[in-house]
NUGU-510836 format. One record per residue: x, y, z of N, C-alpha, C in turn; residue number from 1. Coordinates in nm, 2 decimals, padded with zeros to 4 digits. Atoms other than C-alpha are relative to their C-alpha. Example, Ala and Ser with C-alpha at 12.3 -4.5 7.8 and 13.67 -1.06 7.14 Angstrom:
BEGIN
+--------+--------+--------+--------+--------+--------+--------+--------+--------+-----+
:    n_x :    n_y :    n_z :   ca_x :   ca_y :   ca_z :    c_x :    c_y :    c_z :  nr :
+--------+--------+--------+--------+--------+--------+--------+--------+--------+-----+
:  00.09 : -00.12 :  00.00 :  01.23 : -00.45 :  00.78 :  00.09 :  00.12 :  00.00 :   1 :
: -00.09 : -00.11 :  00.00 :  01.37 : -00.11 :  00.71 : -00.08 :  00.11 :  00.08 :   2 :
+--------+--------+--------+--------+--------+--------+--------+--------+--------+-----+
***
This chain:
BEGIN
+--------+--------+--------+--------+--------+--------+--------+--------+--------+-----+
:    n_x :    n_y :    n_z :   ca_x :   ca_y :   ca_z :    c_x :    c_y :    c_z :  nr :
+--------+--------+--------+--------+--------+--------+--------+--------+--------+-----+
:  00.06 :  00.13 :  00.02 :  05.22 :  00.79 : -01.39 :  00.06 : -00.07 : -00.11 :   1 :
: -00.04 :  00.08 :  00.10 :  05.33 :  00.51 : -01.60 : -00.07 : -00.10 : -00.06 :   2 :
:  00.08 :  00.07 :  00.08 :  05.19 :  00.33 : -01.90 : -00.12 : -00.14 :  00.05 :   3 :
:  00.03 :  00.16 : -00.07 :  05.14 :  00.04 : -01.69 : -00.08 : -00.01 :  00.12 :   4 :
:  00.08 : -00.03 : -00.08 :  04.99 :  00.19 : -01.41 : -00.17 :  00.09 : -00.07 :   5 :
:  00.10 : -00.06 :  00.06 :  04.76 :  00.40 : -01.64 : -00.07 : -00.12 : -00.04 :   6 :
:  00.09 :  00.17 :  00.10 :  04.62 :  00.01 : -01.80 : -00.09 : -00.01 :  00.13 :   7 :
:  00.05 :  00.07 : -00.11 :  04.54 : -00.08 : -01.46 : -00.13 :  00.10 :  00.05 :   8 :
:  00.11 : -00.04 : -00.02 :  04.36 :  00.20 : -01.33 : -00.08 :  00.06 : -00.10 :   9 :
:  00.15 : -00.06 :  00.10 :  04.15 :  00.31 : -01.59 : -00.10 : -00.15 : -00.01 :  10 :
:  00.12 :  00.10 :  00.00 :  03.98 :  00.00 : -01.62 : -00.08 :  00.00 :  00.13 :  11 :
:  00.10 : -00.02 : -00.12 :  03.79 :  00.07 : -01.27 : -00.12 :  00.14 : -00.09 :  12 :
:  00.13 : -00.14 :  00.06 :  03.60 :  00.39 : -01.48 : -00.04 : -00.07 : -00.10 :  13 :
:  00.10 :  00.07 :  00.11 :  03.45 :  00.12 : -01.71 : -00.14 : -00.05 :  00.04 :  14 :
:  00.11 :  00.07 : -00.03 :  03.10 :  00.02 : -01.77 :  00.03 : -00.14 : -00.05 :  15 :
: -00.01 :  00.13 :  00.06 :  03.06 : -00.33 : -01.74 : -00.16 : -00.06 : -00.05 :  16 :
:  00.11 :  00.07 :  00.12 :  02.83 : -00.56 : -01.96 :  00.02 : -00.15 :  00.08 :  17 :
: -00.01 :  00.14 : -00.01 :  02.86 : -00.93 : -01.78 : -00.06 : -00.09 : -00.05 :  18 :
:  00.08 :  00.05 :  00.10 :  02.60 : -01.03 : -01.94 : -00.04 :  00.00 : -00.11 :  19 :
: -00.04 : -00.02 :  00.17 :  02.69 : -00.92 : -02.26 : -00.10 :  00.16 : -00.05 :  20 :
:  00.10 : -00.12 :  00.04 :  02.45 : -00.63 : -02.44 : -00.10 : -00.06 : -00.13 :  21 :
:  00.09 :  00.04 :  00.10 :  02.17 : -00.70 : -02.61 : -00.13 :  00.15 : -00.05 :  22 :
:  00.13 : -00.14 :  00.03 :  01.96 : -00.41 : -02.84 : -00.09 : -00.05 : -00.11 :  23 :
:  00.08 :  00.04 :  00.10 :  01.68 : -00.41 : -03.04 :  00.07 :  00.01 : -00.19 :  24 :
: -00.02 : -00.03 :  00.17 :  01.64 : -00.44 : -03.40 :  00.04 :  00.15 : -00.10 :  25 :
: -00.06 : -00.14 :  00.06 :  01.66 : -00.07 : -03.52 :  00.09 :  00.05 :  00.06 :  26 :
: -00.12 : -00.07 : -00.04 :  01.92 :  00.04 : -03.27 :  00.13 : -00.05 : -00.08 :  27 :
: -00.15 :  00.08 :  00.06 :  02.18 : -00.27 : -03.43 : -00.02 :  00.09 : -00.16 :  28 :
:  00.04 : -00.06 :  00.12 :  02.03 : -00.10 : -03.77 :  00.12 :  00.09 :  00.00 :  29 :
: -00.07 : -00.16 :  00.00 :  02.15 :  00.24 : -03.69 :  00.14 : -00.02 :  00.05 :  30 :
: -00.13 : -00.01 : -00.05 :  02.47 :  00.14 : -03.55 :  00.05 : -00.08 : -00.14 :  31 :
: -00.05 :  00.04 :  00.10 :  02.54 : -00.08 : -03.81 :  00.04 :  00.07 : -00.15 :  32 :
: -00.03 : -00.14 :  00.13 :  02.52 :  00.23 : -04.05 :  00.07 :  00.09 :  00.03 :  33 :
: -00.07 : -00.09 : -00.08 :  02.67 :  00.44 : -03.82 :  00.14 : -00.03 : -00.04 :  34 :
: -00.08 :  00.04 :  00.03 :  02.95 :  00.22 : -03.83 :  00.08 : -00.03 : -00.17 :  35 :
:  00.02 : -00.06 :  00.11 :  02.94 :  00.22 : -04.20 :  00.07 :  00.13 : -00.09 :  36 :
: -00.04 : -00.13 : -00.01 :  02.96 :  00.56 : -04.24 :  00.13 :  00.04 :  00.05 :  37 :
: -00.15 :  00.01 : -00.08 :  03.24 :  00.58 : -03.98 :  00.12 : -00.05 : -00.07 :  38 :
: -00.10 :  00.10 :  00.06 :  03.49 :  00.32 : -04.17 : -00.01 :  00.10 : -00.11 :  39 :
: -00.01 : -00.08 :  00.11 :  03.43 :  00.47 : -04.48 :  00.04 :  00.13 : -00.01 :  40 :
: -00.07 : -00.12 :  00.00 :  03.50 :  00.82 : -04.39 :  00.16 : -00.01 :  00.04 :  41 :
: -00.16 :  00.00 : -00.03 :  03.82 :  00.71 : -04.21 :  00.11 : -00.05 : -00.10 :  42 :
: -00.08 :  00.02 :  00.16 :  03.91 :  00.54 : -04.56 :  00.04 :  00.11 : -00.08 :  43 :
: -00.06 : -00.09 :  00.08 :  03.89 :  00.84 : -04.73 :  00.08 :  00.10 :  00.10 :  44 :
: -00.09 : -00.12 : -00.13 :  04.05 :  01.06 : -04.43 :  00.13 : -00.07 : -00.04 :  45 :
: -00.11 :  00.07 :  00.02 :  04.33 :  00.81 : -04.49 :  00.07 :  00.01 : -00.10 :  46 :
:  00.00 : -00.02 :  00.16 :  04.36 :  00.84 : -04.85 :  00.04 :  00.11 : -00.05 :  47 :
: -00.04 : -00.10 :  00.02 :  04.38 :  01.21 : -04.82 :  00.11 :  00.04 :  00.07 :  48 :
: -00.13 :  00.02 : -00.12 :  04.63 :  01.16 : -04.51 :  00.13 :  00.02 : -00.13 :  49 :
: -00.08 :  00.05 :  00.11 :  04.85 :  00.96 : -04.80 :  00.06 :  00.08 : -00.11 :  50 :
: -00.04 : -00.08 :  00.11 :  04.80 :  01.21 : -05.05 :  00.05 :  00.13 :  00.00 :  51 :
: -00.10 : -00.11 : -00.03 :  04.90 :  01.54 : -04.84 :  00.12 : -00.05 :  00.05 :  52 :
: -00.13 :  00.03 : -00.01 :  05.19 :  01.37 : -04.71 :  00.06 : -00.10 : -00.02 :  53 :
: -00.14 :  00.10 :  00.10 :  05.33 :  01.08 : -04.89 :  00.00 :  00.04 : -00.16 :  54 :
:  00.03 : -00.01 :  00.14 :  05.21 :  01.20 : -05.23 : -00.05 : -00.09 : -00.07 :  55 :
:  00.08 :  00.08 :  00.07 :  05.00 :  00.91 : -05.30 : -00.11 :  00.06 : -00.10 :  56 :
:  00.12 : -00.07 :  00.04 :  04.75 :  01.00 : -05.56 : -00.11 : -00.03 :  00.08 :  57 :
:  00.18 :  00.02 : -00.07 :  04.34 :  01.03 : -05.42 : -00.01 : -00.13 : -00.16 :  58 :
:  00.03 :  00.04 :  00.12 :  04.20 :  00.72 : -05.58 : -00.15 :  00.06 : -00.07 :  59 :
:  00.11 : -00.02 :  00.12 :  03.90 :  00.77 : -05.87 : -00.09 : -00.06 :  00.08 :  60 :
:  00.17 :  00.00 : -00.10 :  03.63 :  00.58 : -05.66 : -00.01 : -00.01 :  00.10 :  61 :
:  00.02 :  00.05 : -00.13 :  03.54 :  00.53 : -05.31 : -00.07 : -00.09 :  00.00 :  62 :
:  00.05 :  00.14 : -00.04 :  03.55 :  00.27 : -05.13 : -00.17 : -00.04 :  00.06 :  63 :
:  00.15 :  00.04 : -00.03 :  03.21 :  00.06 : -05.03 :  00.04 : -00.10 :  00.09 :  64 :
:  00.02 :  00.12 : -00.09 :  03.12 : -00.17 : -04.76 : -00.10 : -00.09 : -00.03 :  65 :
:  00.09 :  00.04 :  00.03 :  02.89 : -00.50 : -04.79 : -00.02 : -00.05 :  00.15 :  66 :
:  00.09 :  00.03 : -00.10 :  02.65 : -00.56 : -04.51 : -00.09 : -00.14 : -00.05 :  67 :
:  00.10 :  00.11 : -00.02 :  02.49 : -00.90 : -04.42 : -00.10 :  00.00 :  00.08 :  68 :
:  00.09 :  00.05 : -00.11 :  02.17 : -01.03 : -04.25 :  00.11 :  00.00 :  00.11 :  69 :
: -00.10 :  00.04 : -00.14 :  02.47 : -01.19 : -04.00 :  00.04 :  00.06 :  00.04 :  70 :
: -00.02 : -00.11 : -00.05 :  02.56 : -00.87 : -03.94 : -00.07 :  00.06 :  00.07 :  71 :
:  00.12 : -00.04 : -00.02 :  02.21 : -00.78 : -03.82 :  00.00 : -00.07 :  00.09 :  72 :
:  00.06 :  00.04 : -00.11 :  02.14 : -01.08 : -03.63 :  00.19 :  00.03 :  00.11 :  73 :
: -00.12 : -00.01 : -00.14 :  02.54 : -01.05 : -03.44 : -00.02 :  00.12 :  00.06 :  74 :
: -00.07 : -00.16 : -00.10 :  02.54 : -00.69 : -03.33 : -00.14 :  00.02 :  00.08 :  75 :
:  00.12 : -00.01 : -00.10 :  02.20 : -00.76 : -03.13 :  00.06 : -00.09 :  00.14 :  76 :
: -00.03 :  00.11 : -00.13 :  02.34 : -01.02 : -02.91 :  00.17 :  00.00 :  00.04 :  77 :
: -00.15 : -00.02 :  00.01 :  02.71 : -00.90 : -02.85 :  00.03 : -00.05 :  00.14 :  78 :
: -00.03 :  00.04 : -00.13 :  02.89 : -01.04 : -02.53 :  00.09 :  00.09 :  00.08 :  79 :
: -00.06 : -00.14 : -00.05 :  03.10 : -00.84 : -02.30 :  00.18 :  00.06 : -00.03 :  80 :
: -00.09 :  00.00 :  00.09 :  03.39 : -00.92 : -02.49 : -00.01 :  00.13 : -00.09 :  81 :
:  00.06 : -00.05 :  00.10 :  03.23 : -00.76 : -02.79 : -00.05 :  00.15 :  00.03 :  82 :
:  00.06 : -00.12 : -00.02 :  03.05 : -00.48 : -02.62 :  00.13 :  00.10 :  00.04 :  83 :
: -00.14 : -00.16 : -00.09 :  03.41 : -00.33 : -02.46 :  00.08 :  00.05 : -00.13 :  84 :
: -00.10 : -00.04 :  00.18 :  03.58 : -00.37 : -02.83 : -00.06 :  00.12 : -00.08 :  85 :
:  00.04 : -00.11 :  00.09 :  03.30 : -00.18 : -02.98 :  00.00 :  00.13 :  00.08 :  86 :
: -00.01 : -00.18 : -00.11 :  03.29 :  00.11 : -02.70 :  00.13 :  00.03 : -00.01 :  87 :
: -00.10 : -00.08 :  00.05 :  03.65 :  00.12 : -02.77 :  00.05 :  00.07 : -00.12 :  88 :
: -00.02 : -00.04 :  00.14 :  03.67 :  00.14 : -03.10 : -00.12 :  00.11 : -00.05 :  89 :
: -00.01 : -00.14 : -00.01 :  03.41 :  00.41 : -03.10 :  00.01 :  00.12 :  00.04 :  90 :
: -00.04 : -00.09 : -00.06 :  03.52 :  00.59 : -02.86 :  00.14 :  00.07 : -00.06 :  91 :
: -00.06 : -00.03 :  00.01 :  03.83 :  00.61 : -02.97 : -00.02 :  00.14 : -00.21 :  92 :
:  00.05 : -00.11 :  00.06 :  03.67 :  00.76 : -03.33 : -00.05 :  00.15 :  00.05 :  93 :
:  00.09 : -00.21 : -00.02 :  03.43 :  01.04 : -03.15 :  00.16 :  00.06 :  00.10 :  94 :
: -00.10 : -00.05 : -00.09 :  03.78 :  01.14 : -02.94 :  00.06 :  00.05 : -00.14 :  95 :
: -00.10 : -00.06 :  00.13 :  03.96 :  01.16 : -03.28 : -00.08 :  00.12 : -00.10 :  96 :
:  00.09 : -00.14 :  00.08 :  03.66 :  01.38 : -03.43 :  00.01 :  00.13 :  00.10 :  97 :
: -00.04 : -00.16 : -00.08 :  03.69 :  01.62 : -03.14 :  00.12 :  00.06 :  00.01 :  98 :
: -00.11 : -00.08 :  00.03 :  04.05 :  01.67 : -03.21 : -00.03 :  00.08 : -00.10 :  99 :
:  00.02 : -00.08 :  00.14 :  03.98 :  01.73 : -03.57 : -00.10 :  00.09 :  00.00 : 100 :
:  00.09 : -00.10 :  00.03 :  03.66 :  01.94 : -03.50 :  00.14 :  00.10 :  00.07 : 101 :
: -00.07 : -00.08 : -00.06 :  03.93 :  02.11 : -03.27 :  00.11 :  00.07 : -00.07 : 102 :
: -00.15 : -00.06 :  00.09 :  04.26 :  02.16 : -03.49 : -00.11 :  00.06 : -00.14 : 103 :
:  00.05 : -00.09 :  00.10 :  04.01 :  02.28 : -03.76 : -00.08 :  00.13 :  00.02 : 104 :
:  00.05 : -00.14 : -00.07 :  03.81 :  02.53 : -03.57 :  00.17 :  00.11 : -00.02 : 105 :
: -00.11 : -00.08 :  00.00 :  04.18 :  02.67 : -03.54 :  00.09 :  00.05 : -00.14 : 106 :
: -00.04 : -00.02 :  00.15 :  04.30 :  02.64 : -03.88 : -00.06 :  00.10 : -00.15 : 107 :
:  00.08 : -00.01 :  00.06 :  04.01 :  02.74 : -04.03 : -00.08 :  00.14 :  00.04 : 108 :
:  00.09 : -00.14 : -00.01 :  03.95 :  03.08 : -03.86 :  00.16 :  00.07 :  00.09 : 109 :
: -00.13 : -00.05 :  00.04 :  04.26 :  03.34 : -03.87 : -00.03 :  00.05 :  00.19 : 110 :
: -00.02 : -00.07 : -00.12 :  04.11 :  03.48 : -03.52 : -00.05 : -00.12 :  00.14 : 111 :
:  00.09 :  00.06 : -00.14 :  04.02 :  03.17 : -03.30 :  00.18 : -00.05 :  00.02 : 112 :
: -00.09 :  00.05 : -00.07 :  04.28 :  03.03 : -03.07 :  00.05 : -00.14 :  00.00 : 113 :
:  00.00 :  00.21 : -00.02 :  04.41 :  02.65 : -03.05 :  00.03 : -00.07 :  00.16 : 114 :
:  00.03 :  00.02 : -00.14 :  04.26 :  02.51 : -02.78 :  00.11 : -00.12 :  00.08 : 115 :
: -00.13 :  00.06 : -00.05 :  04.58 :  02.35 : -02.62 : -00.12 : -00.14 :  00.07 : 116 :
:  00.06 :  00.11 : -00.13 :  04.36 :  02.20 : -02.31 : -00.11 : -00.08 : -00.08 : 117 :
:  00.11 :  00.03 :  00.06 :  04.10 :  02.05 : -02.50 :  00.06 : -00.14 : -00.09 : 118 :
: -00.03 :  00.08 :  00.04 :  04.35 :  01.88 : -02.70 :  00.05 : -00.13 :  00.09 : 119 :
: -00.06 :  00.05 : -00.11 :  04.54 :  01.73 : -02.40 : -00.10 : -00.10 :  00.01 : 120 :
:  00.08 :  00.08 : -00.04 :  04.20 :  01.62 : -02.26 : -00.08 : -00.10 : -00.09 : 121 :
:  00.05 :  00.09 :  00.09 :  04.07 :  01.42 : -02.59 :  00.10 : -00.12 : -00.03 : 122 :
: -00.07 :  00.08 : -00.03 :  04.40 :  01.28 : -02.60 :  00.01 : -00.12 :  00.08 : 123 :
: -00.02 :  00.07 : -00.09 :  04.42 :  01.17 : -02.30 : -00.16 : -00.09 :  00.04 : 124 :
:  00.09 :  00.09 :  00.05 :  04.03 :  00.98 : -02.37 :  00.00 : -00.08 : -00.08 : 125 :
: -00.05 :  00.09 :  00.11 :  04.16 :  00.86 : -02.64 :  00.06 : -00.11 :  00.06 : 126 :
: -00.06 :  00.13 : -00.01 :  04.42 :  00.63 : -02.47 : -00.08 : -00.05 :  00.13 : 127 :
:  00.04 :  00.06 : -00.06 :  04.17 :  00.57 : -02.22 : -00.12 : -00.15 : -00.08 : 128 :
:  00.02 :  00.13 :  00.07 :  04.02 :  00.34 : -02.52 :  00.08 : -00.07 : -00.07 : 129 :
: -00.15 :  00.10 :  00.02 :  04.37 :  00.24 : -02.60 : -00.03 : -00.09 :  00.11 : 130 :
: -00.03 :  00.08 : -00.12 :  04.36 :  00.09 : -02.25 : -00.09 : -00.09 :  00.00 : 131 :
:  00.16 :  00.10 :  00.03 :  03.99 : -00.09 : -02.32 :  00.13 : -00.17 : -00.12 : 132 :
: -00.08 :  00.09 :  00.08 :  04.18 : -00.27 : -02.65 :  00.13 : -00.07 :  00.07 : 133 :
: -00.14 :  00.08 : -00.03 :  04.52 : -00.32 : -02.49 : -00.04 : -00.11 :  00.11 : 134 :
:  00.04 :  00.18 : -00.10 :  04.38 : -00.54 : -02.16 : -00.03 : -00.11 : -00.14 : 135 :
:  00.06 :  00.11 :  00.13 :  04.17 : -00.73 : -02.46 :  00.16 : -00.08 : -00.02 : 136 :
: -00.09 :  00.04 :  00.08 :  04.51 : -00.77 : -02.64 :  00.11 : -00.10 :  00.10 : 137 :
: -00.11 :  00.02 : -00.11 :  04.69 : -00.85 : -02.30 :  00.13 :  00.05 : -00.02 : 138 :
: -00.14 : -00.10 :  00.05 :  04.97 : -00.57 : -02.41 : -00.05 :  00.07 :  00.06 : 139 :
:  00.00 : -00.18 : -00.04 :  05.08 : -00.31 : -02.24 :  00.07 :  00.11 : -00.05 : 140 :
:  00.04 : -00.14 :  00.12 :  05.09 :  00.03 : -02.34 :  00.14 :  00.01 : -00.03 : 141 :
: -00.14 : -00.04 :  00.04 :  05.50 :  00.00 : -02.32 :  00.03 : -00.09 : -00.09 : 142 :
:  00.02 :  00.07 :  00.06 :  05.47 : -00.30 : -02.51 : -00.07 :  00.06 : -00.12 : 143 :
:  00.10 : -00.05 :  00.15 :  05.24 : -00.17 : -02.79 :  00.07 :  00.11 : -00.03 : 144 :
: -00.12 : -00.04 :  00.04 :  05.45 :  00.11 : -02.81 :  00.16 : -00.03 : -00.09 : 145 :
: -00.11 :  00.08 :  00.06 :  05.77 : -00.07 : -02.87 : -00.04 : -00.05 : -00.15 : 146 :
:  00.01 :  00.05 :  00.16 :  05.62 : -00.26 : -03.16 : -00.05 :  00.08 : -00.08 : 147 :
:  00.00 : -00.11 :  00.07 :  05.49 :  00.03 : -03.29 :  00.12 :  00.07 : -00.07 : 148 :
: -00.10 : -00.02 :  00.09 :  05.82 :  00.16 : -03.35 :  00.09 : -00.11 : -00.06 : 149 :
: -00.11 :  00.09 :  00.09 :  06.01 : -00.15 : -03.46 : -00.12 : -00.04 : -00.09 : 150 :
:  00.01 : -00.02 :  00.12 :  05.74 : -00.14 : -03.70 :  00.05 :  00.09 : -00.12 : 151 :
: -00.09 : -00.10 :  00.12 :  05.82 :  00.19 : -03.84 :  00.15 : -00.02 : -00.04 : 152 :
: -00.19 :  00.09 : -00.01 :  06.20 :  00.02 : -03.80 : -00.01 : -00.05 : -00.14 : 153 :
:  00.00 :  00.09 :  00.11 :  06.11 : -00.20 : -04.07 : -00.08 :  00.11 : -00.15 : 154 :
:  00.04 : -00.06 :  00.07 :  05.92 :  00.03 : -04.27 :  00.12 :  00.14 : -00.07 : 155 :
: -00.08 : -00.11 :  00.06 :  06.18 :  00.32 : -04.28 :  00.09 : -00.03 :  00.08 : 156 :
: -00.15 :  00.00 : -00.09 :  06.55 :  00.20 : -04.20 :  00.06 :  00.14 :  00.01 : 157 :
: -00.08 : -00.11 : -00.05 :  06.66 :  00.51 : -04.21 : -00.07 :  00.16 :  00.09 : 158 :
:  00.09 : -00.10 : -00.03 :  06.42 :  00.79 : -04.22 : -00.11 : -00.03 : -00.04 : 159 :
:  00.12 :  00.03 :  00.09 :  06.10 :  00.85 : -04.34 : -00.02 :  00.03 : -00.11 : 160 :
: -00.03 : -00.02 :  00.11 :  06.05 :  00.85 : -04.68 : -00.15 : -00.01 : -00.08 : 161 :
:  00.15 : -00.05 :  00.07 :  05.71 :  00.93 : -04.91 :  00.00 : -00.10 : -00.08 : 162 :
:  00.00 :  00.11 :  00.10 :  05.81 :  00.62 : -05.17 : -00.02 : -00.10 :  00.10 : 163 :
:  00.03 :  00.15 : -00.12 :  05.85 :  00.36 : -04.82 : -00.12 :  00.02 :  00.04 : 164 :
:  00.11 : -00.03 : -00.11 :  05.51 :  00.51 : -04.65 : -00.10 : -00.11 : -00.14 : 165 :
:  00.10 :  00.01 :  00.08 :  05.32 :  00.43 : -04.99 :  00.08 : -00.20 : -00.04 : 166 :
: -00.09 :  00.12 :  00.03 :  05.54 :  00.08 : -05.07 :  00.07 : -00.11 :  00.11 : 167 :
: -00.09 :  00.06 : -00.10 :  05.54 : -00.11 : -04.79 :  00.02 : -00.12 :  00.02 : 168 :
:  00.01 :  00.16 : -00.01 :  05.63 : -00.52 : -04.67 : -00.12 :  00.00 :  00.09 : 169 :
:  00.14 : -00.01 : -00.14 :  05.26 : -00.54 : -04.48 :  00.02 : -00.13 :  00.07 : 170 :
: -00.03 :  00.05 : -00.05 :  05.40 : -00.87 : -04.44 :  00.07 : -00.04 :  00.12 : 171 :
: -00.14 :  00.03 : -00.15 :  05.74 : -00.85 : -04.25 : -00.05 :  00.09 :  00.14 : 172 :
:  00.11 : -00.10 : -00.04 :  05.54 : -00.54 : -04.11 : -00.07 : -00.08 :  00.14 : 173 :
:  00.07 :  00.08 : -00.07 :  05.32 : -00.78 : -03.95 :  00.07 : -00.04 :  00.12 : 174 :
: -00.11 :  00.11 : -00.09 :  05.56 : -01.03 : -03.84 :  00.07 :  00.08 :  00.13 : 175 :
: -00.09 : -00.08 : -00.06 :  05.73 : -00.77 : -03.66 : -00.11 :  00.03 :  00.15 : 176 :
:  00.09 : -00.01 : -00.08 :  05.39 : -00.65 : -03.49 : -00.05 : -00.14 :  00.12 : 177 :
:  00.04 :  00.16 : -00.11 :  05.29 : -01.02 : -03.37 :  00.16 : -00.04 :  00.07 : 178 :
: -00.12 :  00.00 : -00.11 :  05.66 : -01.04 : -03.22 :  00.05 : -00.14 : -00.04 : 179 :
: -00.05 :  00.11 :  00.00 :  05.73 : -01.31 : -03.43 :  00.13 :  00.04 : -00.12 : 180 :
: -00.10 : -00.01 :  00.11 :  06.01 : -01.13 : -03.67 :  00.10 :  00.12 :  00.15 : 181 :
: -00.07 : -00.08 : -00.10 :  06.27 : -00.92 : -03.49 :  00.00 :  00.12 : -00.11 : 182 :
:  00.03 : -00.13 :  00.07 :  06.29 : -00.54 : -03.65 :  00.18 :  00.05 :  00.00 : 183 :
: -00.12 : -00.06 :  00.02 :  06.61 : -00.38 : -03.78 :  00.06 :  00.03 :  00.12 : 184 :
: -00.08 : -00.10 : -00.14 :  06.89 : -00.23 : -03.48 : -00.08 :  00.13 : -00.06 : 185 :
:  00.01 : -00.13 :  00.03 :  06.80 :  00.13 : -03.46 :  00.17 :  00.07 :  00.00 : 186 :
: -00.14 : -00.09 :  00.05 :  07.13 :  00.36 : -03.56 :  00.02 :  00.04 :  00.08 : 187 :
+--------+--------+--------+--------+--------+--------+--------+--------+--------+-----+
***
């Protein structure tokens, strides 16, 4: 199967929202904390990412989020736009927690096994909310790819390097991403 054929049909195993999603008051509450929570942990998951392998230091505080009313009244009345963004965006988290509950079950006990299949199949849910965002984006997965690495292009001309990961142009970076800069030749 190919990236392009994978976009297409996974979008038939979607729920649809045409009329957008509307939830009460305490459900947007709890999601709005949820989400919260969520961001925040992936900040610091990030941070310790950095610091076992680029050798960034951990910073001294953690980070914080500020919540508005507007925040309150938007996430009650989301449209179907809005509703597919956020089911991908957390789907694609609880997929990336069952890796990591997965690769740590195995790391973390000298006699359990590493569940190969398990990883395959979270994977492969995972880019089934790649495929949610990429329609949205109107890119395809060979496309998003591609700029993916002529990002890293610009970020490490050569190799990868632990001073470039932590020191980067987020700028040209960018430019590169939106397809409005071209990215080094590869060697």
């Amino acid at each position: 199967m190919t990236p392009e054929v994978y976009l297409t049909d996974s979008e038939r195993t979607m729920a649809k929202f045409p009329e957008g999603m509307g939830m009460d008051y305490q459900t947007a509450c709890k999601l709005i904390d949820l989400i919260q929570e969520a961001v925040l942990s992936c900040r610091v998951a990030d941070d310790m990412k950095k610091h076992l392998y680029y050798g960034k230091p951990l910073p001294e505080k953690q980070q914080s989020m500020t919540v508005s009313n507007s925040h309150f009244e938007n996430i009650q009345k989301l449209d179907e736009r809005e509703v597919n963004l956020l089911h991908a965006a957390l789907g694609k988290l609880t997929e990336a927690g069952e890796v990591l509950e997965n690769v740590f079950a195995y790391i973390s006990s000298p006699d359990q096994n590493y569940d190969v299949v398990n990883t395959v199949e979270e994977v492969g849910d995972g880019w089934w909310y790649d495929a949610i965002l990429l329609r949205d984006a109107n890119m395809s997965m060979g496309g998003c790819m591609q700029r993916n690495i002529d990002k890293l292009r610009v970020r490490y001309p050569e190799k990868f390097d632990s001073t470039l990961a932590t020191n980067r142009d987020l700028e040209k970076e960018r430019e590169v991403l939106a397809g409005t800069n071209q990215p080094p030749k590869a060697e």
